[in-house]
N, CA and C of each residue as an Amber inpcrd file, in Angstrom:
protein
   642
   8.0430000  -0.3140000 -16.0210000   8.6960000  -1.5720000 -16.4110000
   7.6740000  -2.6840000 -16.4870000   7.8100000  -3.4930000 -17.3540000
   6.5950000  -4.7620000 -17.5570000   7.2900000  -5.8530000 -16.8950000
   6.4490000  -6.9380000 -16.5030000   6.7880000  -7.9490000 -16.0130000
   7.4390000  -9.0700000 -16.1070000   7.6090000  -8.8210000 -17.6330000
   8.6950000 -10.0490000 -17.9620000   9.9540000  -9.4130000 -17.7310000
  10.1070000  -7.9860000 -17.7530000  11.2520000  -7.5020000 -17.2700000
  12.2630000  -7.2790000 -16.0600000  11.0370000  -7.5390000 -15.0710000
  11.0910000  -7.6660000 -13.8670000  11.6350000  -8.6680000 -13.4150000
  10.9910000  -9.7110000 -14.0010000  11.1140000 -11.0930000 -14.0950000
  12.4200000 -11.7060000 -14.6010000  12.9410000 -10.8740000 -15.5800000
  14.0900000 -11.2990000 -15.7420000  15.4820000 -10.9200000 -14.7250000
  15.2040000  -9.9890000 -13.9540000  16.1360000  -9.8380000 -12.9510000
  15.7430000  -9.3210000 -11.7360000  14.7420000  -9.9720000 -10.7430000
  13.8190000  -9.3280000 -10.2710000  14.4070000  -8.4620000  -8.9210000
  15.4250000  -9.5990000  -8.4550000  16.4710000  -9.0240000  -7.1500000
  17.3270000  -7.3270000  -7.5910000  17.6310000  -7.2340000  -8.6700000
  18.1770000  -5.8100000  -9.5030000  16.9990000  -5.2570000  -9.1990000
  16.1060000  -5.1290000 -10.0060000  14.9390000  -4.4740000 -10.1200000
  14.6170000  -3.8960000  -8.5090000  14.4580000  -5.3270000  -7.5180000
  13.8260000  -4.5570000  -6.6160000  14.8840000  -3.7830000  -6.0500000
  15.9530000  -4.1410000  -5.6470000  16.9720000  -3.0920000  -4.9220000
  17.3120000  -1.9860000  -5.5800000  17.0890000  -1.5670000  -7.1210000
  16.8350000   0.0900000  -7.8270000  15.9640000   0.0620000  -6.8790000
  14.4730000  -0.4800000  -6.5770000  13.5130000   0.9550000  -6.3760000
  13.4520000   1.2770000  -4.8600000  14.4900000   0.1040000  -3.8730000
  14.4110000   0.6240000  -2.7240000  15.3830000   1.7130000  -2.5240000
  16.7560000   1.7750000  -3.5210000  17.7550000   2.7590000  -3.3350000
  16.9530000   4.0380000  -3.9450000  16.0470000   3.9930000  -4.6410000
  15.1890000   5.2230000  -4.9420000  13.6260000   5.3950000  -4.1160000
  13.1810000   4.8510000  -3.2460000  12.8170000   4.9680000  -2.3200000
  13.5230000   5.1970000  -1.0080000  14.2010000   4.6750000  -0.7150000
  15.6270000   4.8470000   0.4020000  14.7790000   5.0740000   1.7660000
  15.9490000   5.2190000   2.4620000  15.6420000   6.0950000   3.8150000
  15.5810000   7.2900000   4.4830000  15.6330000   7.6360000   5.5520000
  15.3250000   9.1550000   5.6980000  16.9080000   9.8310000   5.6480000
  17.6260000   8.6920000   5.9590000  19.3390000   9.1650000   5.9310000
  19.6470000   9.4690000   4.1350000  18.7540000   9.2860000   3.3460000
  19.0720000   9.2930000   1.8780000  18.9030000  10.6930000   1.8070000
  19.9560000  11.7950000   0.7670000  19.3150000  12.8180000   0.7170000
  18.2030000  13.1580000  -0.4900000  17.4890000  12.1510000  -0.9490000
  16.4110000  12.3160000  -1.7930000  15.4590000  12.3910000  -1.0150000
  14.9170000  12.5140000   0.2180000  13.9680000  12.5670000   1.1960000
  14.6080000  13.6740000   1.9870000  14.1320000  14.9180000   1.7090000
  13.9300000  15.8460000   2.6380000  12.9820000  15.8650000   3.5960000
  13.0380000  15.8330000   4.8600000  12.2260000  15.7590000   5.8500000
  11.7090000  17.7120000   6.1550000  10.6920000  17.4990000   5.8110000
   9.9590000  19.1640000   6.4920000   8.7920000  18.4320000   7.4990000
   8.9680000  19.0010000   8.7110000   7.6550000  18.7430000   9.4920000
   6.8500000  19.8940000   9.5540000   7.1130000  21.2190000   9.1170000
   6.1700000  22.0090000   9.1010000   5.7270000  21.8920000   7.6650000
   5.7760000  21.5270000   6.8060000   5.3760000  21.6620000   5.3390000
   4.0410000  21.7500000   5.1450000   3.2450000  21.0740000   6.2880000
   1.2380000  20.9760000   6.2600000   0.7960000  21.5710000   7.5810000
   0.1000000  22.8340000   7.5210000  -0.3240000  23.3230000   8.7430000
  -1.6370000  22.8720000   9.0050000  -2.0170000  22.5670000  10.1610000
  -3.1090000  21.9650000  10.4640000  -4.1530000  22.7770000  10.2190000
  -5.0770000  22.5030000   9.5130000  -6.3690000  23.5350000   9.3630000
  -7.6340000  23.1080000   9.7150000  -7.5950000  22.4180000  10.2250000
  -8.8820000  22.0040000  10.9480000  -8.6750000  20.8520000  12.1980000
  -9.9130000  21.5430000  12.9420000  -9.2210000  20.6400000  14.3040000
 -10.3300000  19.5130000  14.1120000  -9.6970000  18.4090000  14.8220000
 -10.6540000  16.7870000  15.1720000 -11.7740000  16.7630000  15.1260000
 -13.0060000  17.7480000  16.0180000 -13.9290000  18.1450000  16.0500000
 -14.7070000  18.5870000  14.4470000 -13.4670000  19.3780000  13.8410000
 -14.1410000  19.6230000  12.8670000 -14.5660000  18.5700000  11.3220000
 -13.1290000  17.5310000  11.7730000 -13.1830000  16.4610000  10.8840000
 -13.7630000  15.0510000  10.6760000 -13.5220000  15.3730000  12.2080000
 -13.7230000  13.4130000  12.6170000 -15.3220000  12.8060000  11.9970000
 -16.0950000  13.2990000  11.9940000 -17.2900000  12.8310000  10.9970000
 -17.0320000  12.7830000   9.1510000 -16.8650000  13.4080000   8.6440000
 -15.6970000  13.8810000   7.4860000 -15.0040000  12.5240000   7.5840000
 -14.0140000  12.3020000   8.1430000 -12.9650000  11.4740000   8.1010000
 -13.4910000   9.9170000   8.4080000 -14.4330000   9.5720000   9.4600000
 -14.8570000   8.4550000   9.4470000 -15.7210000   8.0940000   8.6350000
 -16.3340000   8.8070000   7.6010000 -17.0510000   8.5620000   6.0710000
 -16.0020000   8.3440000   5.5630000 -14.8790000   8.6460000   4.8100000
 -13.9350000   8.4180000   4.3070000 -13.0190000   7.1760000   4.5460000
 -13.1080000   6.6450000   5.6640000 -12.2460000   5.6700000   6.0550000
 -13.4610000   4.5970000   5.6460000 -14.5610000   4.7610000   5.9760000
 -16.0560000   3.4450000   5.7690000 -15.6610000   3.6510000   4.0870000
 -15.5850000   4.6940000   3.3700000 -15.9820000   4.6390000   1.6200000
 -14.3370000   3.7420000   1.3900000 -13.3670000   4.3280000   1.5170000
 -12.0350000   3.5910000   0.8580000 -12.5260000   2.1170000   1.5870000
 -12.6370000   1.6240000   2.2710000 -12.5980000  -0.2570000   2.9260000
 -13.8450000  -0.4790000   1.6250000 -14.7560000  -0.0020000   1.7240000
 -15.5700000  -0.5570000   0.8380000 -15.1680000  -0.1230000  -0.6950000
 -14.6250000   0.0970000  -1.3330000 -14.0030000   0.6360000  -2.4050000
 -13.3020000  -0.4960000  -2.8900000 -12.3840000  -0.5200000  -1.7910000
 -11.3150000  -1.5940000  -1.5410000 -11.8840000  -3.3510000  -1.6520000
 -12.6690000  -3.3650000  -0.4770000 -13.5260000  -4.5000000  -0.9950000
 -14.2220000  -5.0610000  -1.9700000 -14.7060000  -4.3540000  -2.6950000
 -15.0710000  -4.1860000  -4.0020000 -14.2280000  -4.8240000  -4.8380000
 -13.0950000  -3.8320000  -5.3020000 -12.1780000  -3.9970000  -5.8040000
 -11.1840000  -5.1930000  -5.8130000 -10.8540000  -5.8560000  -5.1200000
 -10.6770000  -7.0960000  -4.4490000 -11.3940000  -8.2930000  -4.5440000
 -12.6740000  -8.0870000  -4.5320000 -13.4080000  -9.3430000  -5.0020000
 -13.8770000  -9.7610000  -6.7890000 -13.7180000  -7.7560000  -6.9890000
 -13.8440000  -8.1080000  -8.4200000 -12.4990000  -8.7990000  -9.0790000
 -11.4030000  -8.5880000  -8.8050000 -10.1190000  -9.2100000  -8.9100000
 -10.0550000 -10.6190000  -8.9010000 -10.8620000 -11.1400000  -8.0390000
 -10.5700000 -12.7390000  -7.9890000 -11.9170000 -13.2380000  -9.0680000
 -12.7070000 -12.2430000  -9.3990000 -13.9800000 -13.0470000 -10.2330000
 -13.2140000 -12.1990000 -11.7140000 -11.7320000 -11.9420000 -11.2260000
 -11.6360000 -11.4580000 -13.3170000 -11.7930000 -10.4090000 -13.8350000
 -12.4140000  -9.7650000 -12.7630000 -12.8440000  -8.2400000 -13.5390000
 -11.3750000  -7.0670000 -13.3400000 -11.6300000  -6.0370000 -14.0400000
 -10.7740000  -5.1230000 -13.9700000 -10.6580000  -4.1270000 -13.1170000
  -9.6170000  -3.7130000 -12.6020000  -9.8230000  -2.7040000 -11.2830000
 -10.2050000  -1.2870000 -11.8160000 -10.8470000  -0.5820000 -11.0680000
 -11.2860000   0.7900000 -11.2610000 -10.1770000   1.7290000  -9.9510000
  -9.3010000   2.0050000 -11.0250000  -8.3780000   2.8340000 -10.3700000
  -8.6410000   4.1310000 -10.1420000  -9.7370000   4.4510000 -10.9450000
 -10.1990000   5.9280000 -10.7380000 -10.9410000   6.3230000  -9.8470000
 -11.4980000   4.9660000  -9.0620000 -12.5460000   4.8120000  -8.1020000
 -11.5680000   5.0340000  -6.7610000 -10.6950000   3.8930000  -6.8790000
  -9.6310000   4.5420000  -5.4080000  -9.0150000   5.6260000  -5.2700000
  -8.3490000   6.0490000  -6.3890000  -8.0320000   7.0890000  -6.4460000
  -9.0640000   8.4960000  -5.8570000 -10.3370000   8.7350000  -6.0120000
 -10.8680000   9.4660000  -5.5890000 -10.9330000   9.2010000  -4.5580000
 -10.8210000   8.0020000  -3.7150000 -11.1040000   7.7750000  -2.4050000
  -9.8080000   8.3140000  -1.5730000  -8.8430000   7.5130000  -2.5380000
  -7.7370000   8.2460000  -2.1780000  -7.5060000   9.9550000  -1.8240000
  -7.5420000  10.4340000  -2.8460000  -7.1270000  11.9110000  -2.7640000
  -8.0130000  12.5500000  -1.4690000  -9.3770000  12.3130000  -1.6640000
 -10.2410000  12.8300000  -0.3290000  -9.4560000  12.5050000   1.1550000
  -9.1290000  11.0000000   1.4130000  -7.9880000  10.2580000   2.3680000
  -7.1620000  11.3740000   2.6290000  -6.3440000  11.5740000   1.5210000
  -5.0480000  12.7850000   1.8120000  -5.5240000  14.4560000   1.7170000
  -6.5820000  14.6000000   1.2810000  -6.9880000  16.1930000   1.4640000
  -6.9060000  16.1620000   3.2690000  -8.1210000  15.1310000   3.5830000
  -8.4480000  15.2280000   5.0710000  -6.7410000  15.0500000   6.0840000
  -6.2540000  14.0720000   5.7380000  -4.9690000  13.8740000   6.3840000
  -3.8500000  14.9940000   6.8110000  -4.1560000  15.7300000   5.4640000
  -3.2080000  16.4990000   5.2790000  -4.1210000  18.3240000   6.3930000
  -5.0970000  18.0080000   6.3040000  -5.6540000  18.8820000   7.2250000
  -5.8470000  18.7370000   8.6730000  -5.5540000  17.7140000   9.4160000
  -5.3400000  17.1990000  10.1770000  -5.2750000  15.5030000  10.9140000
  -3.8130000  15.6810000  10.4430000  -3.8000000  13.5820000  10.5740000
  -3.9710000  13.1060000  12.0010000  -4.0270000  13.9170000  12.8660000
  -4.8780000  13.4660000  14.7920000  -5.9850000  12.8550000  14.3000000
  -7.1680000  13.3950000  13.5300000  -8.2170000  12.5800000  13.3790000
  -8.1070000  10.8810000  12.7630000  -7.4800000  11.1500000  12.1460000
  -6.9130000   9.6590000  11.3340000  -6.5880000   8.5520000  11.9360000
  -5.2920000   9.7300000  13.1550000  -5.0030000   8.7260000  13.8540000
  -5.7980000   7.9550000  15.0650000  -6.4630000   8.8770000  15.4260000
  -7.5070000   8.4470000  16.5270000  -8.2210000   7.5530000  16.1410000
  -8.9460000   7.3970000  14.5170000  -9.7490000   6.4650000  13.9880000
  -9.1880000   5.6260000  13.7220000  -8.1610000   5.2910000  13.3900000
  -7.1160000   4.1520000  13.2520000  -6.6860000   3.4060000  14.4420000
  -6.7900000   4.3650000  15.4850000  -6.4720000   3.7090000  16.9020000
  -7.5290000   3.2720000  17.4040000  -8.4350000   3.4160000  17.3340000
 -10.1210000   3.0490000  17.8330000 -11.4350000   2.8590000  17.0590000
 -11.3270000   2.4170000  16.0880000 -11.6040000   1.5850000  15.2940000
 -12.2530000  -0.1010000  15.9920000 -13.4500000  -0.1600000  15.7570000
 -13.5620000  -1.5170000  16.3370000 -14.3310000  -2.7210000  15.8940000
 -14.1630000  -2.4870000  14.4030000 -14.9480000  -3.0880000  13.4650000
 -13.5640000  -4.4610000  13.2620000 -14.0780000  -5.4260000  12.9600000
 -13.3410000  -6.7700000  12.6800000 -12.5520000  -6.5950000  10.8880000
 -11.6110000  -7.2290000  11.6680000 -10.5080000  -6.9070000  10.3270000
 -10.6220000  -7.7640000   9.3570000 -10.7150000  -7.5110000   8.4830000
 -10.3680000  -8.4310000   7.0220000  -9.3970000  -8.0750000   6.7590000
  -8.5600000  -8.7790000   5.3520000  -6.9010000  -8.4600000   4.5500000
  -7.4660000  -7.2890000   4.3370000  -8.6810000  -6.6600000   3.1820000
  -8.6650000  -5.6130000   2.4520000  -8.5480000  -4.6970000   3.4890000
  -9.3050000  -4.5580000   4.9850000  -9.0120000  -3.5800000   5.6970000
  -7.7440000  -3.5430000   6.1560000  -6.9460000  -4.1460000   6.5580000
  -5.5110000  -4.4370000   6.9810000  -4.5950000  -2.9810000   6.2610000
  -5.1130000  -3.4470000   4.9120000  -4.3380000  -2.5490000   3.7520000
  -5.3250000  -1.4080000   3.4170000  -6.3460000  -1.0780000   3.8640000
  -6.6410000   0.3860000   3.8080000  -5.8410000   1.0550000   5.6130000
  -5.8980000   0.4280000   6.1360000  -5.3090000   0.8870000   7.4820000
  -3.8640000   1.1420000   7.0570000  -3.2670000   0.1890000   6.2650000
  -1.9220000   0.5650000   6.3670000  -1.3590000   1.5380000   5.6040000
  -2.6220000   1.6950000   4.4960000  -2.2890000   3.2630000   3.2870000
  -2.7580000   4.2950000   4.2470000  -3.4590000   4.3670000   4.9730000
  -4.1670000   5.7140000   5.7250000  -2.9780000   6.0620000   7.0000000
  -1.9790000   4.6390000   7.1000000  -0.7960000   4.9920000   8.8130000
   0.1090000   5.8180000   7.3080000   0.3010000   5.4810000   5.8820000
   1.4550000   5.7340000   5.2980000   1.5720000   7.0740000   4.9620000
  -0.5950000   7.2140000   4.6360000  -0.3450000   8.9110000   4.0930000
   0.0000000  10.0130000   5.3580000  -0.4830000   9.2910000   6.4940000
  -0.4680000   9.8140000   8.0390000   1.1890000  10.2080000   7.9540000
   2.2080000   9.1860000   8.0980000   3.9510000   9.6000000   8.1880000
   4.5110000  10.5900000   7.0200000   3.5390000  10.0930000   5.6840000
   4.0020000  11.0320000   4.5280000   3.7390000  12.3760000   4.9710000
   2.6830000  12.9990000   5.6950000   2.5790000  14.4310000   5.6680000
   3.0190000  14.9870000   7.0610000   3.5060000  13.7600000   7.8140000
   4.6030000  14.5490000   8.7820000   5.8670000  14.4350000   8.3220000
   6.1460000  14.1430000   7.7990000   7.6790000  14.2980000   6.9800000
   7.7390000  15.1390000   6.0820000   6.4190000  15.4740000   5.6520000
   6.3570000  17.1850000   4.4040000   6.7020000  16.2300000   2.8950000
   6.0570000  15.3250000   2.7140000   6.2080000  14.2960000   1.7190000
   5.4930000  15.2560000   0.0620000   5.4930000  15.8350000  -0.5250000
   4.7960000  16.4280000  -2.0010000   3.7710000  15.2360000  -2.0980000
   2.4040000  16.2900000  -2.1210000   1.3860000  15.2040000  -2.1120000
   1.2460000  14.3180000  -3.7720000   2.1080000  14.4570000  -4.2690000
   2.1430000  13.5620000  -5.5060000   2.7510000  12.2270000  -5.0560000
   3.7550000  12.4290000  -4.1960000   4.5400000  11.3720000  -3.1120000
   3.8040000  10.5900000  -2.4530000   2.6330000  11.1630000  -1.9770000
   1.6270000  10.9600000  -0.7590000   0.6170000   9.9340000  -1.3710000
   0.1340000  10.3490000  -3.2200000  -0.6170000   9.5940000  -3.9650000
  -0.1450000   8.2400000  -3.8910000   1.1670000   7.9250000  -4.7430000
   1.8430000   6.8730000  -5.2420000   1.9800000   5.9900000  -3.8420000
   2.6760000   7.0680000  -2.5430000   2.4400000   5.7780000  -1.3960000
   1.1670000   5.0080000  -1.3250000   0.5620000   6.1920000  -1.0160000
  -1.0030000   5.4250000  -0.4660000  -1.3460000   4.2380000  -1.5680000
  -1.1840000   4.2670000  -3.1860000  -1.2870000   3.8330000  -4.0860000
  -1.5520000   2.4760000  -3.8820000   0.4540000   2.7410000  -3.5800000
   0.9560000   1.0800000  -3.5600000   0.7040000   0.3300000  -2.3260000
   0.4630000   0.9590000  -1.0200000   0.4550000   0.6750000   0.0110000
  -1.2790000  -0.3670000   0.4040000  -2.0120000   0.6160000  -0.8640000
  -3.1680000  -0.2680000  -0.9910000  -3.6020000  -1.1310000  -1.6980000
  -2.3380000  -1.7590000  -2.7600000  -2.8840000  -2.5250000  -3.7100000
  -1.5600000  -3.3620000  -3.2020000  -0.5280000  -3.4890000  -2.2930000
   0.3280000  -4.0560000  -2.1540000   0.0040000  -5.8110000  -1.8000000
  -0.9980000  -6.2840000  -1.7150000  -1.2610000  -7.5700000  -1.7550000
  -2.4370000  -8.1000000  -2.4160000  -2.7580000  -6.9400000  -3.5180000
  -4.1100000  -7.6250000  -4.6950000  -3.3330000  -8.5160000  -5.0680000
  -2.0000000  -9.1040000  -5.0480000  -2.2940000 -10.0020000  -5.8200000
  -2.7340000 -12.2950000  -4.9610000  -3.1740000 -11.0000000  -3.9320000
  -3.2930000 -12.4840000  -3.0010000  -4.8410000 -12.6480000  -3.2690000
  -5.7190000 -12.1030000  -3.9830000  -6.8480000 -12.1720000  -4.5750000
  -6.7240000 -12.9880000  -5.7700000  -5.3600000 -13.6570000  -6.4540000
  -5.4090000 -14.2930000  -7.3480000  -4.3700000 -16.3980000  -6.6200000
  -4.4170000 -15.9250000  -5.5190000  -4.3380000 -17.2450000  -4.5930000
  -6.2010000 -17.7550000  -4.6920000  -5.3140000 -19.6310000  -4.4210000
  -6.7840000 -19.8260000  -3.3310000  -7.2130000 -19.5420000  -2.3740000
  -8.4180000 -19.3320000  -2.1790000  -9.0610000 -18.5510000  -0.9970000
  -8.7900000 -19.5420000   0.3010000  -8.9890000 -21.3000000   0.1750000
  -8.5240000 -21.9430000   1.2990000  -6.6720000 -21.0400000   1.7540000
  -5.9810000 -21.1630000   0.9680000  -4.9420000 -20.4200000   1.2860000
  -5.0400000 -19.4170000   1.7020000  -5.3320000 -17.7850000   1.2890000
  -5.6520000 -16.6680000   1.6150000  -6.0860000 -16.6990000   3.3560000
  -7.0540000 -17.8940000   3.6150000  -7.8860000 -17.9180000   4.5740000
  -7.0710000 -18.8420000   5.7250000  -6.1540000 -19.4420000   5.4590000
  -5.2880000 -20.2890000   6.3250000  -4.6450000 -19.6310000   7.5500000
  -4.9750000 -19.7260000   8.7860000  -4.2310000 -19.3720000  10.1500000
  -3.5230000 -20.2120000  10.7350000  -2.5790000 -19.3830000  11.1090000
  -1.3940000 -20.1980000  11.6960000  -0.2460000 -20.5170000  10.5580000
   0.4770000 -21.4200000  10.7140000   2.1300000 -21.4260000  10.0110000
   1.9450000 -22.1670000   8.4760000   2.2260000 -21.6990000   7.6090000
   2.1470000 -22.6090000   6.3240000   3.0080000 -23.5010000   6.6530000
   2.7910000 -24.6940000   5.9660000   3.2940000 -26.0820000   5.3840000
   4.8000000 -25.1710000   4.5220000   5.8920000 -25.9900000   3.7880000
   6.2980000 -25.2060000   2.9360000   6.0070000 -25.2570000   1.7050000
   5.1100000 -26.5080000   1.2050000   4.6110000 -25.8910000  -0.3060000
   3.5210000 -24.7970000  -0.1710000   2.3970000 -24.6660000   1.0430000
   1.8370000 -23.6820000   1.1200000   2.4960000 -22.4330000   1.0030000
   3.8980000 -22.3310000   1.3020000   4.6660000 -20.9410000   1.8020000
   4.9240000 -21.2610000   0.7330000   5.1440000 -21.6280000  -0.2670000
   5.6070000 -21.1960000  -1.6190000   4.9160000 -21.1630000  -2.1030000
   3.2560000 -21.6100000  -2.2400000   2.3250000 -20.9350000  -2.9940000
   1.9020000 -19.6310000  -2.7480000   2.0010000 -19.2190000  -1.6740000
   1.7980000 -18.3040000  -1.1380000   2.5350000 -16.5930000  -0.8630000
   3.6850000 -17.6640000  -1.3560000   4.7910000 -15.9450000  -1.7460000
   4.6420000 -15.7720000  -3.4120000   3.5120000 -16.5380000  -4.2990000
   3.2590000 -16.3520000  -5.6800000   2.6530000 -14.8680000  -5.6020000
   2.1420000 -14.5790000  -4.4660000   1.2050000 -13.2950000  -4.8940000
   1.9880000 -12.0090000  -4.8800000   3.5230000 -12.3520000  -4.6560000
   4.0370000 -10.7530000  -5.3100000   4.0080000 -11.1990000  -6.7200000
   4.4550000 -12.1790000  -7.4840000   4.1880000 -12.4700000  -9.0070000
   3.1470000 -11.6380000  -9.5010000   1.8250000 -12.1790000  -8.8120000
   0.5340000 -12.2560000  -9.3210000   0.1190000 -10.7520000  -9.0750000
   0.2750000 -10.2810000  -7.9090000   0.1840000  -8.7360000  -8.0490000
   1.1730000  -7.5870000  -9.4030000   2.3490000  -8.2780000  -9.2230000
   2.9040000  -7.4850000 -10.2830000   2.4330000  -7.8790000 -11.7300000
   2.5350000  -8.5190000 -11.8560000   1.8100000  -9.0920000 -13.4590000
   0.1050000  -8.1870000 -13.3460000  -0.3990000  -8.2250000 -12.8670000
  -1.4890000  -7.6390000 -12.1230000  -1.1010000  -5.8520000 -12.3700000
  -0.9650000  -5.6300000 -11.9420000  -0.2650000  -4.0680000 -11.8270000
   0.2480000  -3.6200000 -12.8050000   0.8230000  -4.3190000 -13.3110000
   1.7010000  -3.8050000 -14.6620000   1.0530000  -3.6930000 -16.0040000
  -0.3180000  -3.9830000 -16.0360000  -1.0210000  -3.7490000 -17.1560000
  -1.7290000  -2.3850000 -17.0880000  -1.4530000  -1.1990000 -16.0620000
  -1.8680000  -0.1520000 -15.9920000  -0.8070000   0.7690000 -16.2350000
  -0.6450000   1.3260000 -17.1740000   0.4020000   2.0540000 -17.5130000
   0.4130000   3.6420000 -17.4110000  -0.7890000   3.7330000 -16.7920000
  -0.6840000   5.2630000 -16.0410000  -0.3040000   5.3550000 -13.9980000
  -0.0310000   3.8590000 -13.9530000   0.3500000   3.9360000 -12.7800000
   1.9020000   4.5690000 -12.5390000   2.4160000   5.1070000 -11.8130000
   4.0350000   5.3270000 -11.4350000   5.0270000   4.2580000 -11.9090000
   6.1370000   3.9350000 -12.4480000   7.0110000   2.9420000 -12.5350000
   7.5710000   2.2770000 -11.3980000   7.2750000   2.8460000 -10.0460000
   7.9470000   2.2700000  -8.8310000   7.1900000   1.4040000  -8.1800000
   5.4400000   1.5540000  -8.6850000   4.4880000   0.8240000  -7.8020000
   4.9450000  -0.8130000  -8.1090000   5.3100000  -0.6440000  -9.2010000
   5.2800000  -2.5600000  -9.2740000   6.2320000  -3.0630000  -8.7170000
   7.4610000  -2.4850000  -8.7370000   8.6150000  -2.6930000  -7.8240000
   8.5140000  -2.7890000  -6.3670000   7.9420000  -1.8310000  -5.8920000
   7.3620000  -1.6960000  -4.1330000   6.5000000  -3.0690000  -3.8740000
   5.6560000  -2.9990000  -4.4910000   5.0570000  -4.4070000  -4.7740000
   5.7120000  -5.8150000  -4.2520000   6.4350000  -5.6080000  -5.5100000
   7.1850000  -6.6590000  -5.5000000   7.9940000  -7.2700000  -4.1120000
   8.4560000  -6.2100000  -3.5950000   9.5840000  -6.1680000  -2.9440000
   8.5210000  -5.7020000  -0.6680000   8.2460000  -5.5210000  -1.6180000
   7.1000000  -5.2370000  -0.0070000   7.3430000  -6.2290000   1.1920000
   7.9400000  -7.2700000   0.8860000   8.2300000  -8.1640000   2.3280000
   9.3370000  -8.2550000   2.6560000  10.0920000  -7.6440000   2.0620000
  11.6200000  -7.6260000   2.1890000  11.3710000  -6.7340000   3.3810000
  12.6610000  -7.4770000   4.4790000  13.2260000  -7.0350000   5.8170000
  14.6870000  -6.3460000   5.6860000  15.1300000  -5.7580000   6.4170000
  15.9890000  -4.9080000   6.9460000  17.4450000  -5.9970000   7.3320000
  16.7110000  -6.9050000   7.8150000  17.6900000  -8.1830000   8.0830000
  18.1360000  -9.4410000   7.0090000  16.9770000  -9.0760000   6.5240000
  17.8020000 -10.3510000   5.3280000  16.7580000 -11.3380000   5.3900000
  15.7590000 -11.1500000   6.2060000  14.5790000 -12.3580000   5.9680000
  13.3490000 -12.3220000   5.6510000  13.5640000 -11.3100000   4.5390000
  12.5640000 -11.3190000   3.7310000  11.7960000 -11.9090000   2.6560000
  11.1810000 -12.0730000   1.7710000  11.1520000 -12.7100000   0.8310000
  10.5850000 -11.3100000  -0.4960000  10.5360000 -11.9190000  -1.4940000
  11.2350000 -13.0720000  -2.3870000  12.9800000 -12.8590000  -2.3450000
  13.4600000 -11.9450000  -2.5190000  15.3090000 -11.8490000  -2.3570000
  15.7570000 -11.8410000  -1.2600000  15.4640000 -11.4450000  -0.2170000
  16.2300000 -11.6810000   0.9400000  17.5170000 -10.9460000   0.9050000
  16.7740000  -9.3740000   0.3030000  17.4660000  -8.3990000   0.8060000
  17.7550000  -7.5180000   2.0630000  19.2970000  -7.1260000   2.5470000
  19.9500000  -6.6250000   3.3110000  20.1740000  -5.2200000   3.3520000
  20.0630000  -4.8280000   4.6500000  20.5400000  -3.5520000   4.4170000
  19.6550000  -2.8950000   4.4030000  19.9810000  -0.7560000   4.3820000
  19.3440000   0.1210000   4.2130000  18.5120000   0.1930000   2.7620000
């Protein structure tokens, strides 16, 4: 879907792709926990895997700065970072998790969101997720706030509580990510939607719709 389309009904739009994303009570999510047998133990990965976690942040970083200077993303570049991410995961996600838990390098946004694609592919392959499933999460899970690379950086960089015109400049970057996103048309149709909709709560205080519910 393109963005003016989105745009024209964006609250519709996003609640299709969460009822097609859903929950685990949905029966479009079969849960298998044996579906990935572990084939290699910690020992055998954890060097393996902490190259992999250093290449995606820097990938990511990259990618991210070229974004705010204009340039075009190299999706083929994460993507390889990606798939290596989920080969290793899927061979044993203990290592992942251990590096994710002890980890002690200082956080930036871009790392924030490689941490949070590496916890997503981690739940996807204990739930027995089809690693095509596993792609598109990690996907979106890592590009889910490029579009805060098209904010000002005084903003981006602001701690503590926005002002409320700040908080409304600042919820522009699901816009700016989806408009952003949507010019790749070999991406999935759901990434721009997830996107979009990525701050939405369970309670209703989310933004941009301030959708309810499962």
């Amino acid at each position: 879907m393109h963005f003016s389309e989105l745009s024209s009904n964006p609250e519709r739009y996003a609640a299709d792709n969460l009822l097609r994303l859903s929950c685990a009570e949905s029966s479009s999510l079969k849960i298998d926990r044996h579906a990935y047998p572990t084939t290699r133990s910690v020992k055998q990965e954890i060097d393996k895997a902490r190259l992999l976690h250093r290449t995606l942040k820097t990938d990511c970083a990259e990618q991210a700065l070229g974004v705010r200077d204009g340039k075009e993303l190299d999706l083929l570049l994460l993507e390889k970072s990606m798939n290596r991410i989920i080969d290793s995961t899927i061979a044993n996600p203990q290592t992942h998790i251990w590096l994710l838990n002890t980890d002690p390098t200082d956080r930036t946004d871009t790392d924030y969101c490689v941490r949070a694609a590496i916890w997503a592919v981690v739940l996807a392959r204990q739930v027995g997720l089809p690693t095509r499933e596993m792609k598109i999460l990690c996907t979106v899970t890592l590009l889910a706030d490029i579009g805060m690379q098209l904010l000002p950086e005084k903003l981006v960089n602001k701690r503590g509580p926005f002002r409320k015109k700040e908080f409304l400049a600042y919820r522009k970057h699901l816009d700016f990510g989806v408009e952003l996103i949507s010019h790749y048309t070999d991406l999935d149709d759901r990434v721009t939607g997830i996107i979009y909709c990525h701050h939405e709560r369970q309670d209703g205080r989310g933004i941009p719709n301030k959708l309810r519910g499962k």
